[in-house]
LUMLOFI-23339 format. One record per residue: residue number from 1; residue in one letter; x, y, z of N, C-alpha, C in turn. Coordinates in steps of 0.05 Angstrom, whole numbers. Each point is the difference from the previous one (the first is absolute). Example, Ala and Ser with C-alpha at 12.3 -4.5 7.8 and 13.67 -1.06 7.14 Angstrom:
residues 2
PT num residu   n_c1   n_c2   n_c3  ca_c1  ca_c2  ca_c3   c_c1   c_c2   c_c3
PT   1      A    264   -114    156    -18     24      0     18     24      0
PT   2      S     -7     21    -14     16     24      1    -15     22     14
end
This chain:
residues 322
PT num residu   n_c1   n_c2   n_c3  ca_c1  ca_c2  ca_c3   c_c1   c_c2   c_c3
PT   1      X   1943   2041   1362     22     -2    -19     15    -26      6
PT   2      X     -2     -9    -21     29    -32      2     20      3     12
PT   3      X     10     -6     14     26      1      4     21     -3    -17
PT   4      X     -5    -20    -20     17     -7    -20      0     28    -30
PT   5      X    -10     22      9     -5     19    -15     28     18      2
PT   6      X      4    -13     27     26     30      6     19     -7      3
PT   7      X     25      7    -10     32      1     16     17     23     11
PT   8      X     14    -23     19      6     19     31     32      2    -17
PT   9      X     14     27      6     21     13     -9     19      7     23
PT  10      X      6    -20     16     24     11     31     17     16     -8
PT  11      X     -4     29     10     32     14      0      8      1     27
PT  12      X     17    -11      3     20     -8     26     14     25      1
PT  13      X     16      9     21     13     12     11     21     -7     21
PT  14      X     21    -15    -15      8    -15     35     18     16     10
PT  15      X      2     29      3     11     19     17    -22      3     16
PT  16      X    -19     -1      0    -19      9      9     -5    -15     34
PT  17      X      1     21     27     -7    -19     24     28    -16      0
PT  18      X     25      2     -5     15     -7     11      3    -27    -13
PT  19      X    -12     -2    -29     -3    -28     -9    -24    -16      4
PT  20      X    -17     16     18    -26    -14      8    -14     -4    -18
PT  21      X     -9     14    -24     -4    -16    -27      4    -18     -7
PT  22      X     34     -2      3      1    -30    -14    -15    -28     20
PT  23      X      3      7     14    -12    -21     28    -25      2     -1
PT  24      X    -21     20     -5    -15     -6    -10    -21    -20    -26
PT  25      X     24     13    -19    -11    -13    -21     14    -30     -1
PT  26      X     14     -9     19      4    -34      1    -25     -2     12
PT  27      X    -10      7     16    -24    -12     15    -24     -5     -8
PT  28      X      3     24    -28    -30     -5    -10      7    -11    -29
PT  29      X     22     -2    -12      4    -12    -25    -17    -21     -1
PT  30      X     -1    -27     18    -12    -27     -7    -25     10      4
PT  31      X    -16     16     19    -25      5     -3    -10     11    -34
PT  32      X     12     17     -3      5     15    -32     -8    -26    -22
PT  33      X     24    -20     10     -4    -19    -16    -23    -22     -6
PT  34      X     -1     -6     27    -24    -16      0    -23     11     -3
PT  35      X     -7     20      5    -20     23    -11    -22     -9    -26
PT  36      X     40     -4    -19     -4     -7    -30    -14     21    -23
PT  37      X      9     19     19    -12     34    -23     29      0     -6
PT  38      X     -6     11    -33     23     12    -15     26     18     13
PT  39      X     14      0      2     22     23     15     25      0    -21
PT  40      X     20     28     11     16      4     -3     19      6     20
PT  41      X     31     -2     -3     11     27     30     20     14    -12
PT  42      X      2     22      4     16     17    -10      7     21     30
PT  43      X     33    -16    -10     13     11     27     14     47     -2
PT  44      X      0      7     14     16     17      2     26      4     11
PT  45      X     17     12    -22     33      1     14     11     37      9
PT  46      X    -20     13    -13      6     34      4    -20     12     10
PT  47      X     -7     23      7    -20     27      7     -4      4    -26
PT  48      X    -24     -5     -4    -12     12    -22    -14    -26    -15
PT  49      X     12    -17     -1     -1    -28    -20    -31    -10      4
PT  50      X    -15      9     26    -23    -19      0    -26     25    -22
PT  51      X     12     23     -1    -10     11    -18     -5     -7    -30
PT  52      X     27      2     -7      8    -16    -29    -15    -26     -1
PT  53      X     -6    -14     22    -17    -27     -5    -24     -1     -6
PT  54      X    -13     20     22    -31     -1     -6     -4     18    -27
PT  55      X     13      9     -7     -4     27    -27     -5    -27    -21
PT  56      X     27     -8     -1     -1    -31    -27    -21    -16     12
PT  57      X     -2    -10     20    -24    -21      2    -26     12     -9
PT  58      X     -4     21      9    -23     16    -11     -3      6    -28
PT  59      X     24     10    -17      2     -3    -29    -15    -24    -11
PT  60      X      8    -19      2      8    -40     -3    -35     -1     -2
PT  61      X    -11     12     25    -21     -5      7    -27      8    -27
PT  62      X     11     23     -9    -16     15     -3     -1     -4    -32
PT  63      X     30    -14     -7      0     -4    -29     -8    -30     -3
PT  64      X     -9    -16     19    -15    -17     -7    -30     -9      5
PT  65      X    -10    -25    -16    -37      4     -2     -4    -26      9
PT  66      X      7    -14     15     -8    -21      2    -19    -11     31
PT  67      X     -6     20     17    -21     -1     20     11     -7     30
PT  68      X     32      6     -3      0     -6     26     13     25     10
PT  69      X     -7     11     32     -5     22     13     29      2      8
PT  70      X     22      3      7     24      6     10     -7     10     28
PT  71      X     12      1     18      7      9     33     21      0      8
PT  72      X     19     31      2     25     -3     16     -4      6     32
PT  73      X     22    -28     11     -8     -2     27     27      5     13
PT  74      X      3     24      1     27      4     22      5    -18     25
PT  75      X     19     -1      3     17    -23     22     19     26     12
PT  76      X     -4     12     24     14     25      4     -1     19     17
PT  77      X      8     24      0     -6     21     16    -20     19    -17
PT  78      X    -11     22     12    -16     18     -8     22     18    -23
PT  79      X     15      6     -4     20     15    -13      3    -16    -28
PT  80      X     -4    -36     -1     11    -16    -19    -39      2     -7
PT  81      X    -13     -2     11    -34     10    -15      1     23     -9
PT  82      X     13     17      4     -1     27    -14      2     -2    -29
PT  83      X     20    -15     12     25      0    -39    -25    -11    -12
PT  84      X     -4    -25      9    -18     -9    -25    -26     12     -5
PT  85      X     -7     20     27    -33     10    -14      4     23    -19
PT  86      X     35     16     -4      0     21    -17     10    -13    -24
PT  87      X     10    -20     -4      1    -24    -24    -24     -5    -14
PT  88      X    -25    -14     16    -29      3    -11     -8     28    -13
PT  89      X      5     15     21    -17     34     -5     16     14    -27
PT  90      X     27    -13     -4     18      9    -21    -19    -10    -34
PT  91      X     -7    -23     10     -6    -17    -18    -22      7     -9
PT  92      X    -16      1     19    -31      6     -9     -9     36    -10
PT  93      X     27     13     17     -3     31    -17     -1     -3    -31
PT  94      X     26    -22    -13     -2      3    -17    -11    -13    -28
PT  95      X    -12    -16     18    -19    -14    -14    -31     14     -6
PT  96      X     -9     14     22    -24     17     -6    -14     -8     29
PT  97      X    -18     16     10    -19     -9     19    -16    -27     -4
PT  98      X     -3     -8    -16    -17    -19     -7      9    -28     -8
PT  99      X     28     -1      3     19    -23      6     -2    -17     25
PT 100      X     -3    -22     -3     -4    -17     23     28    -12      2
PT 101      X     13     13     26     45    -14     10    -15    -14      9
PT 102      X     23    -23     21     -3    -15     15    -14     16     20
PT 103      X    -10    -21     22     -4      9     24     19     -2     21
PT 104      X     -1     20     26     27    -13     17    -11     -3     26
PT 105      X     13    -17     18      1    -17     24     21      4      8
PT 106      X      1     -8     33     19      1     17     -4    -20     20
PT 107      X     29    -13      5     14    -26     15     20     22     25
PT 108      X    -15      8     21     26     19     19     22    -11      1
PT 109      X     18     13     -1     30    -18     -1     20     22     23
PT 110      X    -19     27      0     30      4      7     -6     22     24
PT 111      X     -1     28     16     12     10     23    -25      9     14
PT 112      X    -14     20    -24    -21      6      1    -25      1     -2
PT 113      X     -9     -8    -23    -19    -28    -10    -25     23      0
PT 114      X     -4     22      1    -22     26      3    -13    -10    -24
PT 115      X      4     -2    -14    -24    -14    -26    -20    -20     13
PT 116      X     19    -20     -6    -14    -23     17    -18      0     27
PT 117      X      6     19     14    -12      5     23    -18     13    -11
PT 118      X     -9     16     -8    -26     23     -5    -12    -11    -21
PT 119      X     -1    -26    -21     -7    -10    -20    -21    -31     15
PT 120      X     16      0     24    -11    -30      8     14    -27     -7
PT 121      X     20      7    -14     22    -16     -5     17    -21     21
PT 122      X    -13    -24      8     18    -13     30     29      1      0
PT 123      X     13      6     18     31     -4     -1      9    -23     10
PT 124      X    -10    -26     -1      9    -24     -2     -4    -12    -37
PT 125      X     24     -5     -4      5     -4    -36    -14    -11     -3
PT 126      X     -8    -28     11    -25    -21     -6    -25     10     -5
PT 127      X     -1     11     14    -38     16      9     -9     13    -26
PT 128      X     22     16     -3      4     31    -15     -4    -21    -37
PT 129      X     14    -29      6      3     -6    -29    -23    -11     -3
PT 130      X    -13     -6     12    -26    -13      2    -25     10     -9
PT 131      X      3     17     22    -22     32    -13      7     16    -24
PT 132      X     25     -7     -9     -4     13    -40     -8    -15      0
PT 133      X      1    -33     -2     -9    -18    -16    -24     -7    -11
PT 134      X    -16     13     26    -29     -5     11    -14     25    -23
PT 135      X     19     21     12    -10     22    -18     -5      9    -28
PT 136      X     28    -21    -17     -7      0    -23    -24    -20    -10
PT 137      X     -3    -12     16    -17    -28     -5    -22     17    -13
PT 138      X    -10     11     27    -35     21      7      8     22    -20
PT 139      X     23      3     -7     -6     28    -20     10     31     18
PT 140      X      9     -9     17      1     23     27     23     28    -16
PT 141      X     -8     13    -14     14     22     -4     -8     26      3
PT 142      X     20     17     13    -13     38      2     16     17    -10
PT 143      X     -3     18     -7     15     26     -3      7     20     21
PT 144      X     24      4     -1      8     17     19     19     32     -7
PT 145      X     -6     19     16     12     17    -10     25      7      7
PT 146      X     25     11    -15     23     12      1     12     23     10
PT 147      X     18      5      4      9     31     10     19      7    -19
PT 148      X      0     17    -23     13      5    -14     28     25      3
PT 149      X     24      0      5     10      8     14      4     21    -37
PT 150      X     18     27     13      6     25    -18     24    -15    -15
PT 151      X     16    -34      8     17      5    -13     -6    -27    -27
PT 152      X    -34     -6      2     -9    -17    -17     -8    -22     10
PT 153      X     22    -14     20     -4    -25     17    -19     -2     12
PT 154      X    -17    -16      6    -24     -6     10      6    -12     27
PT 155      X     -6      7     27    -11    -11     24    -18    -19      2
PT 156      X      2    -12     12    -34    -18      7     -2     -4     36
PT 157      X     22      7     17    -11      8     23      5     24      9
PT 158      X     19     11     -6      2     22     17     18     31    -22
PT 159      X      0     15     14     23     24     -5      5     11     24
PT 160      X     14     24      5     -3     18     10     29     21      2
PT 161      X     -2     19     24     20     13      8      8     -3     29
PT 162      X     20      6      4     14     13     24      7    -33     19
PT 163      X      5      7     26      8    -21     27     -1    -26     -9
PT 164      X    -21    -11    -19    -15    -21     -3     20    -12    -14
PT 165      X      2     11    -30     26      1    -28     26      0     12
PT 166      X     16     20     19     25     -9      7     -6    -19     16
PT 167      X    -21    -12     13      9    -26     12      2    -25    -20
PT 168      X    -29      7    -10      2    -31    -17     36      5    -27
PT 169      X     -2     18     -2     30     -2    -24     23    -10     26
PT 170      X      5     14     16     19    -10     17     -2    -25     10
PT 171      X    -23    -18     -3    -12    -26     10     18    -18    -22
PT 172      X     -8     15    -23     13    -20    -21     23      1    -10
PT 173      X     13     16     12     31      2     -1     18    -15     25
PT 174      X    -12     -2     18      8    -15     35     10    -24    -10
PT 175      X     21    -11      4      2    -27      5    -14    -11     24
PT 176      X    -10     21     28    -21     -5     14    -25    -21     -7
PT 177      X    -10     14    -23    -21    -15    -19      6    -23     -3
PT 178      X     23    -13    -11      9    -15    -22     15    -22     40
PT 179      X      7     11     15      7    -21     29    -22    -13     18
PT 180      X    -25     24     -2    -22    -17     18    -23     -9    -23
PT 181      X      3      0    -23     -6    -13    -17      3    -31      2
PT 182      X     24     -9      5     12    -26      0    -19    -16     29
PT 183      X     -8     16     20    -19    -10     23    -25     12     -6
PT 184      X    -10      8    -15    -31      4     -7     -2     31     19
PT 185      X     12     17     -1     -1     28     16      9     21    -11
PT 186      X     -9     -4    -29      3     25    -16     -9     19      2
PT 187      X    -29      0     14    -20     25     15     19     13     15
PT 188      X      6     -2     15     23     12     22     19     13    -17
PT 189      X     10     -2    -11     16     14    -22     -6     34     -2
PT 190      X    -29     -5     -7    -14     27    -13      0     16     36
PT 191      X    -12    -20     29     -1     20     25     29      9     -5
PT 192      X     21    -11      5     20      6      8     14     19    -13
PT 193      X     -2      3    -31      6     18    -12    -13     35     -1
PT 194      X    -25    -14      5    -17     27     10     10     17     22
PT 195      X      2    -22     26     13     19     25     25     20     -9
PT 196      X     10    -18    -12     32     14     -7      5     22    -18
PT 197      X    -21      3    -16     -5     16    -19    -10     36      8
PT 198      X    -19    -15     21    -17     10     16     16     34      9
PT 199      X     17     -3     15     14     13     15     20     21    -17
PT 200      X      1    -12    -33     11     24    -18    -30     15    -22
PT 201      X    -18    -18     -6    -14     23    -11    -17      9      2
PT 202      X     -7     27    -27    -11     23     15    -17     -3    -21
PT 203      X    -27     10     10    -24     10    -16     -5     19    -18
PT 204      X    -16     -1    -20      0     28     -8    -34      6     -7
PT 205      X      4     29     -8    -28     10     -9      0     -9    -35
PT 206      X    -24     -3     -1    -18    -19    -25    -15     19    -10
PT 207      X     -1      0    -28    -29     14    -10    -11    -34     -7
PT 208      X    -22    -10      4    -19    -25     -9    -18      3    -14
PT 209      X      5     -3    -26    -27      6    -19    -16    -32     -2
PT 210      X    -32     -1      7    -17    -14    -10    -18      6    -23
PT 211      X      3    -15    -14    -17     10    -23     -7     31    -14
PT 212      X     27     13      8      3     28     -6     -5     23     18
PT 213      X    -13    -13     26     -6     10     20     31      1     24
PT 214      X      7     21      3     31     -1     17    -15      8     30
PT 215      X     30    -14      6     -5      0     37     20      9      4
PT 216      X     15     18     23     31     13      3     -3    -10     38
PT 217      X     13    -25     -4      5    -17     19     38     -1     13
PT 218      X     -7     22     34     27     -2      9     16    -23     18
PT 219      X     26     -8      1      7    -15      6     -6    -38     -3
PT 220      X     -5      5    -24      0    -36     -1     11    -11      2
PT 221      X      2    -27      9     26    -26     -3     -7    -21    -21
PT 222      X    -19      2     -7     -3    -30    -22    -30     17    -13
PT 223      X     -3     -9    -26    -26     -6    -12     -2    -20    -19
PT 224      X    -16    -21     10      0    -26    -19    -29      4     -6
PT 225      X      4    -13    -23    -21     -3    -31      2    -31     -1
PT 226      X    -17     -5      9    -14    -35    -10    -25     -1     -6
PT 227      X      2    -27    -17    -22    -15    -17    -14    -17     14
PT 228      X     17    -14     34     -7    -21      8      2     15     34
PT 229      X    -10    -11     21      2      8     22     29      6     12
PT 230      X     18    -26     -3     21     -4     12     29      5    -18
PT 231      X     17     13     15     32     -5     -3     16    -11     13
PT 232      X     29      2     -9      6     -6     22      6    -29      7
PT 233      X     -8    -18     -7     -6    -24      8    -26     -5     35
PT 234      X    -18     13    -14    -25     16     20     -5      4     13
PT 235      X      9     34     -8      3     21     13    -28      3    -18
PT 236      X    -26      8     12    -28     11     -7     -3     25     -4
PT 237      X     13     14    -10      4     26     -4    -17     13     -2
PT 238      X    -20     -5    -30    -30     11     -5    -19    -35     -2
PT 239      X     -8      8     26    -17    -24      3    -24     -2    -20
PT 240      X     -5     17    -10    -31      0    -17      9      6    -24
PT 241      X     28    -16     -8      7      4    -32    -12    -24     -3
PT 242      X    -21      5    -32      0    -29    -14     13      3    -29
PT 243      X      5    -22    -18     13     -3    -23     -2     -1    -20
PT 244      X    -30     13     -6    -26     -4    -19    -17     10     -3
PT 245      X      4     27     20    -17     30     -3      2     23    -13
PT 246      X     24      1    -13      7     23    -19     13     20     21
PT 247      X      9     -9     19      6     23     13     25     -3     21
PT 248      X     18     12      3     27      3     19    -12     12     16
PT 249      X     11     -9     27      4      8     29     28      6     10
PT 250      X     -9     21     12     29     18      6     -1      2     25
PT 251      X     22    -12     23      2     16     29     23      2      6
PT 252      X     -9     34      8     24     25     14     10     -7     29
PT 253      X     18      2      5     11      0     30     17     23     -5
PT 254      X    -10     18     13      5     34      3      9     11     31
PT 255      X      8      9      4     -5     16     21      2    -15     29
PT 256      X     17    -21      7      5    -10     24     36     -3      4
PT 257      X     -3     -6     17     33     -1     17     10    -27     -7
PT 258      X     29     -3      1     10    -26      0    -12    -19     22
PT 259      X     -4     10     26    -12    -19     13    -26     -7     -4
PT 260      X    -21     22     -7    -16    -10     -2     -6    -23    -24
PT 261      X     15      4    -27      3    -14    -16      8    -38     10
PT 262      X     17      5     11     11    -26     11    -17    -22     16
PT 263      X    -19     21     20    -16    -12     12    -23     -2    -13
PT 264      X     -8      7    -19    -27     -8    -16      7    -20    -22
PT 265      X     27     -4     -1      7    -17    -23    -15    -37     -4
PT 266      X      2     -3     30    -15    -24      6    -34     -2    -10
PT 267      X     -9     24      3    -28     -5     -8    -10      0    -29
PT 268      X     18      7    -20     -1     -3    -28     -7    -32    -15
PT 269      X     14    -20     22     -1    -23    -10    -33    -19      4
PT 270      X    -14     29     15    -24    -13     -3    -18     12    -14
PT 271      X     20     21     -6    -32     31     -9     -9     11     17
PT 272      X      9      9     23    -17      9     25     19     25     -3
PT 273      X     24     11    -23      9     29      0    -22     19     -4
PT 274      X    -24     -9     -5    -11     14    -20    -12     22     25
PT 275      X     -1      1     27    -10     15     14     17     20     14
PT 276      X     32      2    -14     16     11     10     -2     27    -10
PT 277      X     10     26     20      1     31     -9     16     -2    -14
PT 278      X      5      9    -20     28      1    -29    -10    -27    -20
PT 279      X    -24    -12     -1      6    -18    -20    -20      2    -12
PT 280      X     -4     11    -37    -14      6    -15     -1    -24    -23
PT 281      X    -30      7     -7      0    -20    -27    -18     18    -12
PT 282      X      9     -6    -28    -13      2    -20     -5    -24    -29
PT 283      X    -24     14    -12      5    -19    -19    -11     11    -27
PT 284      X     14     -4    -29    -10      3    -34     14    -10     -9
PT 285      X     -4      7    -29     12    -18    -20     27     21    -14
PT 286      X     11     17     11     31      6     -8     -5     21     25
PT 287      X     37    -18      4     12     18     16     24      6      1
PT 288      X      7     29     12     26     10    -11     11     14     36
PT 289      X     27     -5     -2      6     13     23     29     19    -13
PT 290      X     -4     23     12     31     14     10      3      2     17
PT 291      X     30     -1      9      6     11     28     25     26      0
PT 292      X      4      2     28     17     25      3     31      2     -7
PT 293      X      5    -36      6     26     -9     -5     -6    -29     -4
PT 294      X     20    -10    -22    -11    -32    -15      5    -10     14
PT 295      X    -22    -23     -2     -7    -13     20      4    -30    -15
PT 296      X     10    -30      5      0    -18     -9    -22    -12    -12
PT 297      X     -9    -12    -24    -16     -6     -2     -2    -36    -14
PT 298      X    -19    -23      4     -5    -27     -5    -14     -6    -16
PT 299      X      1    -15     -6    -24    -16    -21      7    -32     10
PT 300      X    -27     -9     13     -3    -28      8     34     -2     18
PT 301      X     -5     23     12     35     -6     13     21     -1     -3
PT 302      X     -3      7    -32     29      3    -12     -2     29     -6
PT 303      X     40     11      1      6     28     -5    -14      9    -27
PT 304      X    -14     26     10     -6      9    -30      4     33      1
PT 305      X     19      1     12      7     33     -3     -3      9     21
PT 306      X    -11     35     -6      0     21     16    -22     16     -7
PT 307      X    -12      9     18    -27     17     -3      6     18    -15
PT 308      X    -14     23    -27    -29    -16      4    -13    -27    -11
PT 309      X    -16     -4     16     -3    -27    -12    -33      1    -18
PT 310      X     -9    -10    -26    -32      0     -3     -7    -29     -8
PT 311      X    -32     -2     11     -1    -29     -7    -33      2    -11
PT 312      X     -8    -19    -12    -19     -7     -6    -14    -38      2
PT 313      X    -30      9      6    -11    -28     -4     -6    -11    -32
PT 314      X     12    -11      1     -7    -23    -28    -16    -25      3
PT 315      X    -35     10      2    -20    -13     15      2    -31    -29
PT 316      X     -8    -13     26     -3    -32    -17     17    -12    -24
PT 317      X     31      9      0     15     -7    -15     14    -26      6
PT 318      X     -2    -17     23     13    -29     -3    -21    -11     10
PT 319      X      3    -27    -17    -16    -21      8     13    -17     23
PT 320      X    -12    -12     20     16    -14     10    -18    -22     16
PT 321      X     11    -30     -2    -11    -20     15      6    -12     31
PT 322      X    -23     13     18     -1     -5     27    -23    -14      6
end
């Protein structure tokens, strides 16, 4: 494919990383430019707005015939890719299956970068802008599948319940976040909040339905549902998730003690939990949890209620260029 076939659509985020967006996208602007592929940038000023972008760019797209391919390329955090892949997915619902939106890309910008990591995405801006470039060149596009959450919103890394959800919500409420942010130590945010958290809550019993099949699972602290291996800013949770199998991976952490929890916490970041007593996986294409008492629940890390929670895979619904 030409290169000169496609234009790149920046939605910036410069809340995003403490501003690290914007610092990003100075760095690769003149590359952008000298490039000499078509672009646009379209900044964000609210929560929500990078949605509203990719929805119209995808409209724009779709009501015109003239042969060139659109690509929105976030500049951002994993939370500011969200917006715009349920912007696309908005778009293309209602356009029909058989509508060709833009495609989307990602430029890491910001704490956690779990897309980028499990996609192959480099987290040096240069590298990362290079390899779209390369990729639209060759034609390099795949489909990937979604997590469709009960309240319509679409996931594309993660869901879940319990320990996991009040950390990451309490992560993004910290000015913690938002202070070691400013020195590149936003990871630490999520340990530190965990310990602290640690010591007030309590587990509960789960009914876990897979594919209609229930499990009555006591004492859990977390059950995360991903599309991609890692959370967290990677944390490997379900190491043998891929993003293009039709299928969610689910793992339980049931049935252990605060200490023991604490001290296995380190081995998650490689995938080596997976040999621990209390840690279950499963995997299909809908899943539903109740528990005994509500339990917090995320989408890509943001608050999304209280159990119960149901989700579904929405196999091969974004395109996206890696």
């Amino acid at each position: 494919m030409n290169r000169m076939t496609n234009r790149l659509h920046f939605i910036i985020n410069p809340a995003a990383g403490n501003g690290k967006s914007l610092r990003v996208w100075r760095k690769i602007r003149p590359l952008v430019e000298s490039a000499g592929i078509p672009h646009a940038v379209h900044m964000t000023s609210a929560p929500g707005e990078a949605a509203s972008i990719s929805r119209k760019l995808a409209e724009s797209h779709l009501a015109r015939h003239d042969g060139v391919r659109d690509c929105i390329v976030v500049v951002g955090g994993d939370g500011t890719l969200r917006e715009a892949a349920n912007g696309l997915l908005d778009a293309s619902a209602d356009a029909g299956e058989s509508a060709s939106v833009p495609a989307l890309s990602f430029i890491p910008a910001g704490s956690g970068n779990d897309f980028a990591r499990d996609h192959g995405i480099p987290m040096d801006p240069a590298e990362a802008l290079s390899n779209l470039l390369t990729a639209l060149r060759e034609g390099r596009r795949r489909r990937i599948d979604v997590i469709r959450t009960d309240g319509g919103e679409a996931a594309i890394n993660s869901s879940g319940a319990g320990f996991d959800a009040a950390v990451a919500i309490a992560v993004n409420r910290s000015p913690l976040k938002r202070a070691l942010g400013k020195i590149r130590l936003a990871r630490l945010a999520y340990v530190g909040l965990m310990v602290r958290l640690l010591a007030s809550y309590r587990p509960a019993d789960v009914v876990l339905e897979v594919d209609g099949v229930r499990h009555a699972i006591r004492s859990v602290w977390l059950a995360a549902v991903t599309n991609i291996p890692s959370i967290g800013g990677g944390m490997r949770i379900n190491p043998q998730a891929k993003p293009d199998d039709g299928l969610l991976d689910v793992c339980i952490v049931h049935g252990i003690t605060r200490r023991r929890l604490i001290t296995a916490f380190p081995r998650v970041y490689s995938g080596k939990h997976t040999t621990i007593r209390g840690v279950s996986f499963y995997r299909g294409r809908h899943i539903r949890l109740e528990a005994s008492s509500p339990l917090p629940v995320h989408a890509d890390g943001e608050d999304d209620g209280f159990t119960p929670f149901d989700v579904r895979v929405e196999r091969r619904a974004l395109e996206i260029v890696v």
